[in-house]
ZAMARGU-116000 format. One record per residue (C-alpha): residue in one letter; x, y, z. Coordinates in steps of 0.5 Angstrom, whole numbers, padded with zeros to 4 digits, always signed. Layout:
AXYZ ...
***
This chain:
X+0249+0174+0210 X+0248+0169+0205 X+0241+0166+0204 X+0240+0160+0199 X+0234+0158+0195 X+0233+0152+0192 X+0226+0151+0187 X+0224+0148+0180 X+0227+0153+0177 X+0235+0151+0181 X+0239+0153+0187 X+0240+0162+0188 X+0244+0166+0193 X+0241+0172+0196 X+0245+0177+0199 X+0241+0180+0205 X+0242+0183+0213 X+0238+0181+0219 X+0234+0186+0219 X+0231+0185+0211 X+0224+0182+0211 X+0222+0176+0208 X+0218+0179+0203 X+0224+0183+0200 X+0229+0178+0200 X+0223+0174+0196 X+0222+0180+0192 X+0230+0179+0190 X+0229+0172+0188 X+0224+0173+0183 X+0229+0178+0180 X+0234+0173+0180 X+0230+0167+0178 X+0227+0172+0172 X+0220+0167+0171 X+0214+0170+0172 X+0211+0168+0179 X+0204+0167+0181 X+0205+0172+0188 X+0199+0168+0191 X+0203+0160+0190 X+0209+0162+0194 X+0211+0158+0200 X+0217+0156+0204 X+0219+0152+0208 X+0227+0149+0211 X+0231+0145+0210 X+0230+0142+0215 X+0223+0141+0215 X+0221+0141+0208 X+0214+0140+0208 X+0212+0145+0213 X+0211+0149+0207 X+0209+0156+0209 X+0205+0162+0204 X+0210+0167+0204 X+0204+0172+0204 X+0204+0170+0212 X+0211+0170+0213 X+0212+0178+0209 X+0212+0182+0215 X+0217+0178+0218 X+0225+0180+0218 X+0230+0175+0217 X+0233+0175+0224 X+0224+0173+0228 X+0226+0166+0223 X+0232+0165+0227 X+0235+0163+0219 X+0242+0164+0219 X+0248+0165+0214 X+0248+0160+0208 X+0242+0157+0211 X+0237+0154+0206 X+0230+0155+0203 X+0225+0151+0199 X+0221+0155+0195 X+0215+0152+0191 X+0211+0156+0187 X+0206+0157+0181 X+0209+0161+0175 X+0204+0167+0172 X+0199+0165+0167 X+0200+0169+0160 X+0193+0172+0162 X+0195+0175+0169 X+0196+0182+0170 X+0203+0181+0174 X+0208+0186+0173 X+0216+0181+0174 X+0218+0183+0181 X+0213+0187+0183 X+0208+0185+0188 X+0201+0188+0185 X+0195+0182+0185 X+0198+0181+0192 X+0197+0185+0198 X+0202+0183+0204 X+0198+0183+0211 X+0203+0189+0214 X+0202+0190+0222 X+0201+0198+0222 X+0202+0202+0228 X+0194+0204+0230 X+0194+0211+0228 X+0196+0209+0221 X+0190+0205+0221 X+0185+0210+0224 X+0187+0215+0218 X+0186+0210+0212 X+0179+0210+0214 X+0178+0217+0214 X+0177+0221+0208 X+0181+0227+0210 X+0177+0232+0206 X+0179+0239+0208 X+0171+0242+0209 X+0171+0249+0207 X+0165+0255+0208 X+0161+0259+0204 X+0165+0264+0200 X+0163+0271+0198 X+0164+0268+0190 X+0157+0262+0192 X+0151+0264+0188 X+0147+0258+0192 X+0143+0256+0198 X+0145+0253+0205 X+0144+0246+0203 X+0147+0247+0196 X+0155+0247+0194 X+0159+0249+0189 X+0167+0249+0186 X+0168+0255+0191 X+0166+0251+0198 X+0167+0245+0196 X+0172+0241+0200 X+0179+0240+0198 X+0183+0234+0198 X+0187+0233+0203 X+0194+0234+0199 X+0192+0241+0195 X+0197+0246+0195 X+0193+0252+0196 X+0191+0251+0202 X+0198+0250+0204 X+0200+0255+0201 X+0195+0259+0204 X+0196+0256+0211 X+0205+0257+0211 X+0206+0249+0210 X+0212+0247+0208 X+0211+0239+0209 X+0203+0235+0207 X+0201+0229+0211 X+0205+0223+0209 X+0198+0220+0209 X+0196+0226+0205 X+0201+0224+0200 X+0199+0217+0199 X+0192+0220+0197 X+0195+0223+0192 X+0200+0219+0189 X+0194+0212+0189 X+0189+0217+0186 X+0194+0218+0180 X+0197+0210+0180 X+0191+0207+0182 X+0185+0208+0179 X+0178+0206+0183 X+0176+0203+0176 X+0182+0199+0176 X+0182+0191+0177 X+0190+0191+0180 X+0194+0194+0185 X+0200+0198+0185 X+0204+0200+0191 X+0205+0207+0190 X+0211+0207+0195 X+0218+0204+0194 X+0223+0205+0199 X+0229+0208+0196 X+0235+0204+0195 X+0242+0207+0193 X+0246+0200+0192 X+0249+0197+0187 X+0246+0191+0185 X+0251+0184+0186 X+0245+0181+0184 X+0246+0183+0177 X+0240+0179+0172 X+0244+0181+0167 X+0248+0175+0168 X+0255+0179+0168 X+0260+0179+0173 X+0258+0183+0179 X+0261+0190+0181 X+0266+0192+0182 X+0269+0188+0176 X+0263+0191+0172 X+0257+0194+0171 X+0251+0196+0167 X+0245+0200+0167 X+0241+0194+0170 X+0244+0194+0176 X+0248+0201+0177 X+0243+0206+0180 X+0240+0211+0178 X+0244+0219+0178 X+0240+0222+0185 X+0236+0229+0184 X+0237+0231+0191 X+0230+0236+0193 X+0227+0237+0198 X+0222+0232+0201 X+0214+0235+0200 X+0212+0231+0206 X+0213+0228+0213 X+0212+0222+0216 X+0210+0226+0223 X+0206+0232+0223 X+0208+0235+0230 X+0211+0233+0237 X+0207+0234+0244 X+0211+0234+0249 X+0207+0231+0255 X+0208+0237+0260 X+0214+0242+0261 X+0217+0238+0267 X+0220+0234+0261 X+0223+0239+0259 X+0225+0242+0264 X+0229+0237+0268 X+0233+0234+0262 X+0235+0242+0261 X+0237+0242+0269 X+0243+0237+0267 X+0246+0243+0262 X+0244+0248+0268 X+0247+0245+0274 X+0253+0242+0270 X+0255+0246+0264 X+0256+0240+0259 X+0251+0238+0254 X+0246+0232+0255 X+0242+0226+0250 X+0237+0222+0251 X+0232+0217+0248 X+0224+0221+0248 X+0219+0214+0250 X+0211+0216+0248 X+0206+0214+0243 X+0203+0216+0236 X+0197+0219+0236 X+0192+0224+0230 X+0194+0231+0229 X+0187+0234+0228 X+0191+0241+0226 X+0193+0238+0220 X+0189+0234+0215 X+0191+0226+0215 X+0196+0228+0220 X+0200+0225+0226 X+0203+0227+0232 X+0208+0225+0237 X+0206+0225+0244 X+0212+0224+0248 X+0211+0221+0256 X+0217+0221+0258 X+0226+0222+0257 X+0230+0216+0258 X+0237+0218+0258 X+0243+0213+0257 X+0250+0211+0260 X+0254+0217+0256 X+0260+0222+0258 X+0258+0229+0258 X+0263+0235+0255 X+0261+0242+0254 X+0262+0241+0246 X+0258+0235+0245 X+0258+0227+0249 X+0261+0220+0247 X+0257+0214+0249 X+0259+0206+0249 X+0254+0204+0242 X+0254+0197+0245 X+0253+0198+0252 X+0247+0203+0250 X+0245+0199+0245 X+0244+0193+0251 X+0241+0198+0256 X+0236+0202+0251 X+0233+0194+0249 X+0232+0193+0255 X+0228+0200+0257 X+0224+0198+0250 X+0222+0192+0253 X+0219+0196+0259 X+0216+0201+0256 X+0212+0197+0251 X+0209+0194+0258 X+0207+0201+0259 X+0204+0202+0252 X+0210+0207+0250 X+0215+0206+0244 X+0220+0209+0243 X+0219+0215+0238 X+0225+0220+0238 X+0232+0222+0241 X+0233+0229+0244 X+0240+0233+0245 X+0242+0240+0248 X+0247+0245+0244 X+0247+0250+0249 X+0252+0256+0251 X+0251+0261+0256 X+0251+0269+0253 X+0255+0270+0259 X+0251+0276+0261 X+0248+0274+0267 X+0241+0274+0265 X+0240+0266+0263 X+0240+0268+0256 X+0245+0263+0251 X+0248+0264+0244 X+0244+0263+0237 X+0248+0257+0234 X+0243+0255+0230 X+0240+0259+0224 X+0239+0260+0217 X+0245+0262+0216 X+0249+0258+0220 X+0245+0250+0220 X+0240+0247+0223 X+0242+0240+0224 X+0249+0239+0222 X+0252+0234+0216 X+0255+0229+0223 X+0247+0230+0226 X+0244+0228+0220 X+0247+0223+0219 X+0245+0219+0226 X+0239+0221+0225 X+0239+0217+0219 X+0242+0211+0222 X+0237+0212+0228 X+0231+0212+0222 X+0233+0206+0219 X+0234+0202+0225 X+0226+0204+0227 X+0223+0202+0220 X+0215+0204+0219 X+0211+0199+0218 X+0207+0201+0211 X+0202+0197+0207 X+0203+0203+0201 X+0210+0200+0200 X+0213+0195+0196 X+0218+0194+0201 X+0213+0193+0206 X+0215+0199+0210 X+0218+0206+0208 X+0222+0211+0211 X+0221+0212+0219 X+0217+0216+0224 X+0223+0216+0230 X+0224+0224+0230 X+0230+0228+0233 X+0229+0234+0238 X+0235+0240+0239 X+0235+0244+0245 X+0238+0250+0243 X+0239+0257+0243 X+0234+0262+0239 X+0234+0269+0236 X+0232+0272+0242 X+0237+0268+0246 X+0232+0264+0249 X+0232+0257+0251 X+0228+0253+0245 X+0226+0247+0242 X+0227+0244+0234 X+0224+0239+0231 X+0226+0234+0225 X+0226+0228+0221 X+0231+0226+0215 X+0227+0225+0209 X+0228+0218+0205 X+0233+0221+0200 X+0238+0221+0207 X+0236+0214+0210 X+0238+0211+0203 X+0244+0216+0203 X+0248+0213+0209 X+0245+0206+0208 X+0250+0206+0201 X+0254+0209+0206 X+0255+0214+0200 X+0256+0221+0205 X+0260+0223+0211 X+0260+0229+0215 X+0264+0234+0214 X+0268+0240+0217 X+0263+0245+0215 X+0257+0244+0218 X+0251+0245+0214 X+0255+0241+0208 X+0256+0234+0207 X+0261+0231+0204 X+0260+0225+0198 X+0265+0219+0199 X+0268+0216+0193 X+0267+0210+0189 X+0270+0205+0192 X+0271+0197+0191 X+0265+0196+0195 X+0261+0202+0194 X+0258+0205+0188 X+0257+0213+0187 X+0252+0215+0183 X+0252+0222+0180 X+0248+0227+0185 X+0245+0233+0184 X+0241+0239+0187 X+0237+0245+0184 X+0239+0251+0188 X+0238+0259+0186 X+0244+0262+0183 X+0246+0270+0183 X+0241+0272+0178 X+0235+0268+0182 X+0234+0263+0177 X+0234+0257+0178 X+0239+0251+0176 X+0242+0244+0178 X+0248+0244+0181 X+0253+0237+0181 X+0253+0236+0188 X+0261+0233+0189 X+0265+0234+0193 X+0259+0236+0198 X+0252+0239+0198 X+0248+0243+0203 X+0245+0238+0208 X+0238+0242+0207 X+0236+0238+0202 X+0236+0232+0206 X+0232+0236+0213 X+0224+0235+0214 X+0222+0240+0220 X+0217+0239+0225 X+0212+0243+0229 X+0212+0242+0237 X+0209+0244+0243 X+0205+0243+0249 X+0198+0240+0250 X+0192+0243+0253 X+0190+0239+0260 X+0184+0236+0258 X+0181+0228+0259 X+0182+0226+0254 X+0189+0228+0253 X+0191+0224+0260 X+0199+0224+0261 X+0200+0217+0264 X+0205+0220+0269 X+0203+0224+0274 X+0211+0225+0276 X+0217+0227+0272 X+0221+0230+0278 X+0222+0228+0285 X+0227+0221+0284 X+0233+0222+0281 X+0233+0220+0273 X+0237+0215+0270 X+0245+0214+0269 X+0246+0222+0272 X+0251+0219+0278 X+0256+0224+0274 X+0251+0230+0276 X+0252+0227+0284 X+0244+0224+0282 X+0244+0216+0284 X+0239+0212+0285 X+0239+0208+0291 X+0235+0205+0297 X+0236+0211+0301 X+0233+0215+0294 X+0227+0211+0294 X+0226+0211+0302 X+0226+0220+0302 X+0221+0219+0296 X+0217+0214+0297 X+0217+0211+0304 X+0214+0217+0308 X+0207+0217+0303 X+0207+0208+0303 X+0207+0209+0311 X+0201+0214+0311 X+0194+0212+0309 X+0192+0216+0303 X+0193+0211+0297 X+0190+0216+0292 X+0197+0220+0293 X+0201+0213+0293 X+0199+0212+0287 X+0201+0219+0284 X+0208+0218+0287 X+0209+0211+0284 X+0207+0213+0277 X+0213+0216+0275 X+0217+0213+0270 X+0224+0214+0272 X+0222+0210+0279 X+0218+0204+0275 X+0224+0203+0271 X+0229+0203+0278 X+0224+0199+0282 X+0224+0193+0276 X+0232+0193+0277 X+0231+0190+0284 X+0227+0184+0283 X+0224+0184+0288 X+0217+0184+0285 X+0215+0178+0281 X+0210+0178+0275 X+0203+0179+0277 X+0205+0184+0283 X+0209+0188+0277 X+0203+0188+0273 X+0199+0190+0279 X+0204+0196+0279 X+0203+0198+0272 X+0196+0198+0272 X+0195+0203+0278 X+0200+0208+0276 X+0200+0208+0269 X+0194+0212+0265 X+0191+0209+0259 X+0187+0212+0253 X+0181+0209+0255 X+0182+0211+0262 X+0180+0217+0265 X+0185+0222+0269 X+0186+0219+0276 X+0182+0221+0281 X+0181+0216+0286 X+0186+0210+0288 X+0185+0205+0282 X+0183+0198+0284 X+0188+0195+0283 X+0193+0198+0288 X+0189+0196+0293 X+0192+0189+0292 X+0199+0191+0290 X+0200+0194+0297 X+0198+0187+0300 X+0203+0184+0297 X+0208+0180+0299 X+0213+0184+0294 X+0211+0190+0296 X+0211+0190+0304 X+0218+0186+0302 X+0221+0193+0299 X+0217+0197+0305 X+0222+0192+0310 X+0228+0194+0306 X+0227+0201+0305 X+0226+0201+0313 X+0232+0198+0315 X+0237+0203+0310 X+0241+0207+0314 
***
């Protein structure tokens, strides 16, 4: 779609999609318009209400589609050029810094230090209270101790330490954003002033040639798995059924102390979307799951969850009787294959990370992807990983596709709408030295994967699930596996605990997600009695486990929802 600006400076087109953000599309106009613009002075404002002028600092954050602007719609913009004195770099934002809303966890980890503390050593010739360059703490990007520790990827926050400590020095009166989110595309804005691509082409708007590597950090350290019932029910529908299954992972970030400046993934529960099981992968309806998901996104955020990942099984059965499955997924085989990067690239793209750190705004993803595979030893396993930043911008200029050989994705060819840069990556040949090798017509997708560690939590108070039950009623959208979710499903789950008097073990019953969802989907309750309902069957950080009826499901029982639902579920055959 089409923006239009209109300024002193005259009327501009900006080529955008819904989902950009403001602050970018305003960062391609100062590209087009080619002044020296005070950042500080820009404000917007409609056409059709032209002096509700609004700074575009408030409004940076936003994405075209929260401003309801359409294609061809028009923008008045007003602003201050730079003087001759002010340290502004054209076209990067550097003296302003965009108010981002970040996710909580990022913004406890800015305020730590993330020192890595180190003991005395046998090499210290000082006191207890003295240190030296022996025992003195490493910063928490240092490559030592992650040699020392085996690990492949530091923490994203750990990264940025290091890339602000060279770009930005303390003493410094200006700010540079040490992040920028890759792009890949041909500029069709060209401020060259020539015709735009295909018709031609110079080294201002063509990008530059990719050097693939691997990425040496990681947006999300590790992923916890609330309780192994999760896992276990999701793995039921491949044992009962024998076709493999796909399912979204709904939960919250958190801090991973086991990594300095890191964070994990805890995982609360597995909503599976309406999908066509085979024994050799699924298909999906993309529109009806893409409706269908929005909708559990909304409820979900009312329960204090988001969703954090996608999760699928590649399993087949040994055939040895024993329960053991074949190993598909090695080092010599892949990891995840050229097709399964590239969904989980378009799923990163579609859950941008919100990032003050970035001249974008945001960069890259936290979503994460989880296989459920066979191991070496033939056991029933779970890998973690994300795409590194390289693979997002990769599928978003739509310049790689799958191929027939898994662990290779193949490169697309230039076209009249697509430009392909020159791509390389550096690979050890037969005499173990290392060269670079052009990446046409494919390359390993190896390069492109980031891996993730995963487990499960040791039952503390502080660490609280915000279920009590993951099985008992029937998941969603499993009518294939002879499960449904009806009246009488809810009357054998629920009815005989409602009729007794113990509320405590009502309370545990209804904090199931899968249940709140279906009992939603009814209608029968309305806003003030579904609020009730969740913050009596809900866990909250703040809160401790449950130990006794919360106050609020003494009020819920009474209300008039509630006891019309006991009716229902009494007179279903």
């Amino acid at each position: 779609m089409l923006i239009r600006f209109r300024s002193k400076s005259g009327t501009h087109r900006v080529e955008c999609q819904e989902s950009d953000l403001v602050g970018d599309i305003i960062r391609k106009w100062i590209d087009i318009v080619r002044v020296a613009v005070d950042l500080a002075s820009i404000s917007i404002a409609t056409a059709d209400n032209p002096r509700s002028n609004t700074p575009v600092t408030k409004l940076a954050g936003e994405t075209v589609s929260s401003l309801a602007l359409k294609h061809g719609d028009m923008l008045t913009v007003t602003y201050k050029e730079a003087s001759d004195s002010a340290p502004v770099q054209f076209g990067v934002q550097r003296e302003v810094k965009v108010k981002v809303k970040e996710l909580a966890v990022d913004e406890e980890l800015e305020k730590e230090e993330g020192l890595i503390q180190r003991k005395r050593s046998r090499l210290c010739r000082h006191g207890d209270k003295g240190m030296c360059e022996y025992c003195s703490p490493l910063p928490p990007w240092d490559r030592s101790y992650q040699q020392e520790n085996s690990t492949k990827h530091i923490s994203f926050h750990a990264y940025v330490r290091e890339l602000n400590e060279h770009t930005n020095k303390a003493s410094g009166s200006s700010y540079i954003p040490p992040l920028s989110q890759p792009d890949f595309h041909v500029n069709k804005n060209c401020p060259a002033g020539h015709v735009p691509w295909p018709r031609s082409i110079c080294s201002k708007c063509q990008p530059s040639a990719i050097s693939l590597q691997r990425q040496e950090f990681r947006m999300v350290d590790h992923v916890e798995f609330q309780h192994s019932e999760l896992v276990n029910e999701f793995i039921d529908s491949w044992r009962t059924t024998g076709m493999q299954r796909f399912g979204y992972l709904y939960g919250t970030y958190s801090k991973y102390t086991n990594t300095p400046l890191g964070i994990k993934a805890v995982v609360e529960a597995i909503w599976e979307p309406p999908q066509h099981d085979e024994q050799d992968g699924l298909t999906m309806d993309i529109e009806q799951v893409a409706l269908e998901v929005g909708h559990v996104d909304n409820l979900a955020s009312e329960m204090g969850l988001m969703r954090v990942g996608m999760i699928f099984t590649d399993l087949t059965d040994s055939g040895n009787g024993d329960g053991t499955v074949f190993c598909k997924r090695h080092k010599d085989s892949f990891f995840l294959s050229s097709l399964e990067v590239i969904m989980a690239a378009k799923h990163q793209l579609n859950a941008p990370n919100a990032c003050r750190f970035s001249q974008q705004s945001r960069f890259s993803s936290k979503f994460f992807t989880c296989v459920v595979s066979g191991n070496l030893e033939g056991e029933i396993d779970i890998s973690a990983y994300q795409v590194s930043t390289d693979a997002e911008a990769l599928v978003d200029s739509d310049i790689i596709s799958g191929s027939t050989h898994p662990s290779m994705a193949y490169i697309n060819e230039t076209t009249h709408n697509r430009y392909v840069p020159d791509i390389f990556y550096m690979r050890k040949n037969e005499y173990n030295i290392t060269v670079k090798e052009n990446a046409k017509p494919a390359f390993p997708v190896d390069y492109l994967i980031v891996s993730l560690t995963h487990g499960f939590p040791v039952p503390s108070a502080s660490n609280a699930p915000k279920f009590h039950r993951h099985t008992g009623f029937p998941w969603t959208n499993r009518q294939a596996l002879g499960q449904s979710q009806d009246y009488l499903e809810l009357k054998r789950y629920i009815l005989p605990t409602a009729n007794s008097s113990d509320l405590f073990k009502l309370q545990q019953q209804l904090s199931n997600f899968h249940l709140l969802l279906y009992i939603h989907s009814l209608h029968i309750l309305n806003s003030k009695e579904w609020s009730l309902l969740l913050a009596a069957t809900t866990c909250t950080p703040s809160t401790e486990p449950f130990t006794e009826p919360h106050p609020a499901i003494h009020e819920f029982v009474v209300s008039p929802g509630w006891q019309t639902l006991l009716l229902l579920l009494q007179e279903a055959a």
